[in-house]
C-alpha positions, 0 to 999 in steps of 0.5 A: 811094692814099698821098696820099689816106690822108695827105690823110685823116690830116692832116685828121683825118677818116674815109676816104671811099669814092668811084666812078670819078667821085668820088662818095661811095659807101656800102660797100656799093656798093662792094662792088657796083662792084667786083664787077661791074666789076673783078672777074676772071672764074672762067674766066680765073682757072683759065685763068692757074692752069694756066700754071704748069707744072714746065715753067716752073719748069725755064726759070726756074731755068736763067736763075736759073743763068745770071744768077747763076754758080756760085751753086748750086756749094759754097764752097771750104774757106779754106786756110791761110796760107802764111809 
C-alpha cells in the first residue's frame, strides 16, 4: 500500500482504485467488491465478540505478572546514605 501512495505522490496524479485483477474501478464498485467479497459476516462478528470473557481477562493479567515480576509491587522508599 505505502509503494502505491509514493508511486502516487511522485507522479503526481490521483489514486486509482483497482480490483483483485488490476482493473480500474469506479468507487462505487468498490464498495460493491468489498461487500460481497471481504466483508465479515454478522454471525461470525457476534461469535469473536463473545469470546472475551473475564475469564480471558484473568489469564492475560496472571501472564502479564509473570512476564514482568514485581511490576504491581510498590517501590521501596530511597534510604538515606549512610557516611
Amino acid at each position: 500500500m505505502s509503494a502505491r501512495v509514493l508511486a502516487v505522490l511522485r507522479e503526481d496524479k490521483p489514486y486509482e482504485l483497482l480490483d483483485i485483477d488490476g482493473s480500474s474501478v469506479s468507487r462505487e464498485e468498490g464498495r460493491e467488491i468489498i461487500l460481497s467479497k471481504y466483508q465479515v459476516p454478522e454471525e461470525i462478528r457476534r461469535e469473536r465478540r463473545r469470546r472475551k470473557t473475564p475469564g480471558n481477562f484473568k489469564l492475560q493479567k496472571k501472564l502479564r505478572e509473570m512476564l514482568v515480576p514485581g511490576a504491581h509491587e510498590a517501590a521501596t522508599a530511597p534510604q538515606p546514605a549512610v557516611t
